[in-house]
C-alpha positions in Angstrom: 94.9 83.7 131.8 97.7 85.4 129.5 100.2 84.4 132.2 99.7 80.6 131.9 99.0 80.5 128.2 102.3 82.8 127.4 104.3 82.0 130.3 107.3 83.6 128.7 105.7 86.7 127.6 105.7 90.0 128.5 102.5 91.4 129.4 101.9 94.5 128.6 98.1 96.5 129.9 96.9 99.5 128.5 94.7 101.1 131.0 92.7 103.6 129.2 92.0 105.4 132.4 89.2 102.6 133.8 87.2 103.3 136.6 87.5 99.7 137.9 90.2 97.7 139.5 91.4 96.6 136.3 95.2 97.9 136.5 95.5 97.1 140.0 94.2 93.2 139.3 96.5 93.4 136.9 99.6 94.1 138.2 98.9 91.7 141.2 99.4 89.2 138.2 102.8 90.2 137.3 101.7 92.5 134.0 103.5 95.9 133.2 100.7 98.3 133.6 100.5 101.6 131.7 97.7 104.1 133.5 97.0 106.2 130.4 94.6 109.2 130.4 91.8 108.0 128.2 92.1 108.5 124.7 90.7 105.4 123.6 91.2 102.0 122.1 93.6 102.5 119.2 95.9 105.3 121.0 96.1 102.8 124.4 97.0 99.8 121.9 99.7 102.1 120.5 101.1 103.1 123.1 101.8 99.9 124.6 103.4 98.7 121.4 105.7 101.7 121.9 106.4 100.2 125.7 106.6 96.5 124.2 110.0 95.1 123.2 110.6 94.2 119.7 109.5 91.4 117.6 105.7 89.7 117.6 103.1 91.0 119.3 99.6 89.3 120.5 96.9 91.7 121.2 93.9 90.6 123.4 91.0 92.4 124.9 90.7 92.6 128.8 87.4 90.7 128.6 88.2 87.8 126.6 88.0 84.2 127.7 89.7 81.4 126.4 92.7 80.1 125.0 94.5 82.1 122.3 97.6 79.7 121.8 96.6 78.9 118.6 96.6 82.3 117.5 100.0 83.5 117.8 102.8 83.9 115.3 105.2 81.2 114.9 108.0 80.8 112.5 106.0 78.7 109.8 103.4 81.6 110.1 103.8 85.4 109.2 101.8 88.1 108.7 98.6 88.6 110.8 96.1 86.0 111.9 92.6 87.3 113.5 90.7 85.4 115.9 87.3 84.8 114.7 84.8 83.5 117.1 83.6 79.9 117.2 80.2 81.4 118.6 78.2 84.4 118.8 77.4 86.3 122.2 74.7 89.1 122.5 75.5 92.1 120.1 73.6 94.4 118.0 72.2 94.3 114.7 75.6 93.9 112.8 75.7 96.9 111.0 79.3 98.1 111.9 80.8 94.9 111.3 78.9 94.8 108.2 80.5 98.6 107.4 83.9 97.5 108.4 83.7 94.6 106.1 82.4 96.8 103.3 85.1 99.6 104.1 87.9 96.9 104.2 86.7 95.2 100.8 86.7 98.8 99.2 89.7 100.2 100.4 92.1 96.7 100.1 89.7 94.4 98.1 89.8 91.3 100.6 86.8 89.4 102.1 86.9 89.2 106.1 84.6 87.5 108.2 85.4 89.0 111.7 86.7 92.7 110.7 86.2 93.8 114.4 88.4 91.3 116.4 90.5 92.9 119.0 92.2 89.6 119.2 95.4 89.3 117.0 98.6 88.4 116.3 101.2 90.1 114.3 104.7 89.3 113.4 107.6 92.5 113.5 107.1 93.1 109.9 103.0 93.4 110.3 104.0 95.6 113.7 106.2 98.0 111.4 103.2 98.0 109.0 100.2 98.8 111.1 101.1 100.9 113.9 100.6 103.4 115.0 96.9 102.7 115.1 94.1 104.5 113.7 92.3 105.9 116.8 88.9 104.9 118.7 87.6 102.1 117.4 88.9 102.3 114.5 91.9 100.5 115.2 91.0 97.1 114.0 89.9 98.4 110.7 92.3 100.1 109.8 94.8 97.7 110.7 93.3 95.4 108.3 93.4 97.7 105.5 97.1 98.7 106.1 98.3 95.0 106.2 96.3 93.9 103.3 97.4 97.3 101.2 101.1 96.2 102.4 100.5 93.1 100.6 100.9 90.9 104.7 99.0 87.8 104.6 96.0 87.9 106.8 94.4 85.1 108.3 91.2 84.4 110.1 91.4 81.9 112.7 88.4 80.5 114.2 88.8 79.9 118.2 86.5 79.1 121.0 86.2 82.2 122.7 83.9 84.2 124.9 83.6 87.9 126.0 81.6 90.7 127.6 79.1 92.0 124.6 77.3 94.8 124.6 73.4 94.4 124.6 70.5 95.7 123.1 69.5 98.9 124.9 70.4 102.8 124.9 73.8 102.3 126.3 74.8 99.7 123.7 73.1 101.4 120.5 75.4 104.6 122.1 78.4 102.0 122.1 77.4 101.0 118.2 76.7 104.6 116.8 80.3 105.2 118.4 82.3 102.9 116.8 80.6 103.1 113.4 81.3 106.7 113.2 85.6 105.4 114.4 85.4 103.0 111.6 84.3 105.0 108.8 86.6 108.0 109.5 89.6 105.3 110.3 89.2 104.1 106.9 89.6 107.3 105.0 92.8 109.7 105.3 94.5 109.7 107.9 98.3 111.5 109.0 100.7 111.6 111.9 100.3 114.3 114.3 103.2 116.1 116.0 103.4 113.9 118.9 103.4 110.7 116.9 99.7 110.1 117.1 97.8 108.8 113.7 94.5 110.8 113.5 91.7 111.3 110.8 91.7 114.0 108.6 88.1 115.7 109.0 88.9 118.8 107.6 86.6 117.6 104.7 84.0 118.8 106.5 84.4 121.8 105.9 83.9 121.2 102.2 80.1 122.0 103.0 81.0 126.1 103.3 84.6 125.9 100.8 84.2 122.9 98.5 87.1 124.1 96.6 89.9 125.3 98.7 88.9 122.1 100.8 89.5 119.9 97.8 93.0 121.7 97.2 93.7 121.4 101.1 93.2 117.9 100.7 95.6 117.5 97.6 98.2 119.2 100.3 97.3 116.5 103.0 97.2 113.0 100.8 100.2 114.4 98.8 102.4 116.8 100.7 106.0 116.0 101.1 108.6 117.8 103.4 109.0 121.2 102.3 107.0 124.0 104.9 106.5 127.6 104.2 106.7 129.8 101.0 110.2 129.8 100.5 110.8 125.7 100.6 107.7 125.4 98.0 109.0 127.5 95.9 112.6 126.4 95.7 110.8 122.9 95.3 108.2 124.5 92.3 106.5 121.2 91.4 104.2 120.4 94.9 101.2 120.8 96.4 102.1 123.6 98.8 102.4 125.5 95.3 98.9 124.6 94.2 97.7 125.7 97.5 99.8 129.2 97.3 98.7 129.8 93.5 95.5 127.8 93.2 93.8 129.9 96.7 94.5 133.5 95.2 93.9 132.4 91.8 90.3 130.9 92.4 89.7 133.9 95.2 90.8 136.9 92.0 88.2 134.9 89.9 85.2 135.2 92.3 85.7 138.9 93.7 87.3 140.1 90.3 89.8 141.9 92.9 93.3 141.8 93.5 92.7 143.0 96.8 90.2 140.1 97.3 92.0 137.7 96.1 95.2 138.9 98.8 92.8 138.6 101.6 91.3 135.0 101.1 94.5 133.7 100.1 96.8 135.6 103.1 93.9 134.4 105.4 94.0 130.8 104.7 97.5 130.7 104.7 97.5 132.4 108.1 95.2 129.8 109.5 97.0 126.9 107.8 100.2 128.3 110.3 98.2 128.4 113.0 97.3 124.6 113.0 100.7 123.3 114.7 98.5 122.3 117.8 95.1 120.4 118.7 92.5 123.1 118.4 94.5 125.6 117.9 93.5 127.1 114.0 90.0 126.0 115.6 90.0 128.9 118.1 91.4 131.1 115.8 89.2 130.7 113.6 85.9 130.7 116.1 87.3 134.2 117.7 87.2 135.5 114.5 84.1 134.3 112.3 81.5 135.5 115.7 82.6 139.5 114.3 83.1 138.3 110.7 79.4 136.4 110.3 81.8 133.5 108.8 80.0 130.1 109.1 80.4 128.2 112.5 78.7 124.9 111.7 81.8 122.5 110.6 84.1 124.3 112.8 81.9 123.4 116.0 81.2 120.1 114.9 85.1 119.4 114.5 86.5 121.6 117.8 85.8 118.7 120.0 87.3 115.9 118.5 90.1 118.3 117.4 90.7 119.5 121.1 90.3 115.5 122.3 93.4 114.6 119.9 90.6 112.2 117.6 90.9 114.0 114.7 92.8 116.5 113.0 92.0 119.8 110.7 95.0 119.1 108.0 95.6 121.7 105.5 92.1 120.6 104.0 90.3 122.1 107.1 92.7 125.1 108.3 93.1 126.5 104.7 89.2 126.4 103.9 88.3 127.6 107.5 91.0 130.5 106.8 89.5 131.4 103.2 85.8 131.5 104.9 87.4 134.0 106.7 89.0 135.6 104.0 85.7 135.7 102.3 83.5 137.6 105.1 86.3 139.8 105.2 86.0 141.0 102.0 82.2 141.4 102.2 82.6 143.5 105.2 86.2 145.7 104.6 86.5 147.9 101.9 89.1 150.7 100.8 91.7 151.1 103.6 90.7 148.5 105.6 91.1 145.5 103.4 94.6 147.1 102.9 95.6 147.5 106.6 94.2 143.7 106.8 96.4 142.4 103.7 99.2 144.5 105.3 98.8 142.7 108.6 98.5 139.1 107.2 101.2 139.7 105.1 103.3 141.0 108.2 102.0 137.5 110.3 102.8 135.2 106.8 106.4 137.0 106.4 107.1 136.7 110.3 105.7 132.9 110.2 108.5 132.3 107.6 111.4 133.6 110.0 110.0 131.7 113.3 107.8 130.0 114.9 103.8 131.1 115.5 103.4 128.1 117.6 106.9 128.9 119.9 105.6 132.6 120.6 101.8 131.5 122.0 103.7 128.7 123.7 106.3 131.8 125.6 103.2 134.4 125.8 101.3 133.3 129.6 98.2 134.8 127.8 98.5 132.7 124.6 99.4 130.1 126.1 96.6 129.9 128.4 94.4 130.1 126.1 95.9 127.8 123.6 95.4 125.0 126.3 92.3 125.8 127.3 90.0 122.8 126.5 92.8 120.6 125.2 92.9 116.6 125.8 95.5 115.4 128.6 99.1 114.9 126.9 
């Protein structure tokens, strides 16, 4: 269908590792075909827009039906046009696309009609803009948002279309609770991973057990610039990386009323905080040691997964609270020379951290590293 409406196109399929003949069908018909490891609908999406050459770009699901000329970018029209469709097919009760609209209206104050269309066109500028994706099913969402906060014209075209809808029953209601839970964390704070990958930040969550070093975690995540380590945030003085290095201690002295305290909740979400280079990684650190501490487990096991699966991401938020929990059932259970020997050592892992790498020694150590993979989404 692609091939005779865009004749001159490249076409470019993300396979997000189907279990059907999609990707063989597909290159039959002459399309580039990239057999990706599935990560789902926004991280496929980007990484073909990484494999696609520059300029426009028209984004269509596999099942859609009908003809999509209208919808793509010419040089009278810029910006991004959405496909909305002329009739409705199957579907649930409405209540993500109703939450996407309300998301997008609250977080860049326009009015869409059809938030969730996979079918769109954007010009280079609106490529530049959007991408990479937020992940899941997320991605149209948050594509919206970021075009409309970028100040890109959007417009909602209304095409005669048809595709595969999801139904009524378990499997689609599983489909539904899915994506509304990829909208809602698409359209909060999100950040660029170390392979280039834009995730959520869910370290929030962990705001249930450490509302305030959370909060202060977050001001590191939404606000943070370049500077990494003690040395570059103080030769900067005025960032968040300070906050985080004098706020921690400084709200750890006033609860314990101890200098010692306050050194091993602020050394221990620091030492965490180093530790999150990696999917997972502060995660098992943290899991290893809360099981002897009695530390809370409950946001750290709901976040692993997605954490491990490259969906979402810890930030300074998560890894410095998770590492002040820490700190905190230390201090409750170490007295005398053992909190000491325990400052000692943190300080000893914060001071070596600021010469080299944490992440380059479990990477060179078999042990470590076989470990640090263990349970880890495919690269």
């Amino acid at each position: 269908m692609l091939r005779e409406q865009f004749p001159d196109a490249e076409v470019i399929v993300a396979d997000d590792g189907s279990r059907d003949a999609t990707a063989d069908r597909a290159e039959e018909g002459g399309a580039t075909v990239l057999r990706l490891r599935r990560r789902g609908k926004g991280q496929a999406l980007s990484s073909a827009e990484r494999a696609a050459p520059p300029g426009a770009l028209l984004l269509v699901d596999a099942d859609v039906q009908g003809d999509l000329r209208p919808l793509r970018v010419e040089a009278t029209r810029t910006g991004l046009r959405v496909a909305r469709f002329a009739r409705r097919e199957g579907g649930g009760l409405g209540i993500a696309k109703r939450a996407a609209r309300e998301l997008i209206r609250l977080r860049a104050g326009i009015e869409t009609a059809e938030p969730l269309s996979g079918q769109r066109a954007l010009d280079a500028q609106t490529r530049r803009a959007v991408f990479p994706l937020a992940p899941g099913f997320g991605a149209e969402t948050r594509m919206t948002i970021d075009a409309a906060r970028g100040g890109i014209p959007i417009e909602e075209v209304t095409l005669d279309l048809a595709h595969r809808a999801t139904g009524r029953d378990l499997r689609g209601f599983v489909h539904r609770g899915r994506q509304l839970a990829h909208i809602a964390l698409a359209a909060g704070p999100l950040r660029v991973n170390y392979r280039g990958v834009r995730l959520p930040l869910v370290g929030w969550l962990t705001a249930v057990h450490e509302p305030v070093v959370a909060a202060i975690g977050l001001a590191d995540d939404l606000w943070s610039g370049p500077e990494r380590g003690f040395r570059a945030h103080l030769q900067a003085r005025r960032t968040t990386g300070v906050l985080k290095l004098v706020g921690i201690p400084l709200y750890a002295l006033f609860r314990t009323r101890s200098i010692s305290g306050a050194l091993l909740v602020g050394l221990s979400a620091n030492a965490l905080n180093q530790l999150d280079t990696k999917p997972g990684r502060a995660v098992k650190a943290y899991l290893a040691l809360a099981i002897p501490l009695r530390a809370p487990l409950g946001a750290a096991v709901l976040i692993a997964p997605y954490d491990l699966r490259e969906m979402a991401m810890l930030g300074d938020s998560g890894s410095n609270a998770l590492g002040a929990l820490l700190g905190w059932s230390s201090v409750s259970r170490l007295t005398g020379r053992g909190r000491w020997f325990a400052i000692g050592a943190l300080a000893g892992l914060t001071a070596f951290g600021e010469r080299t790498s944490l992440g380059r020694i479990i990477e060179r150590t078999p042990v470590l590293r076989h470990v640090d993979e263990w349970g880890r989404g495919p690269k």
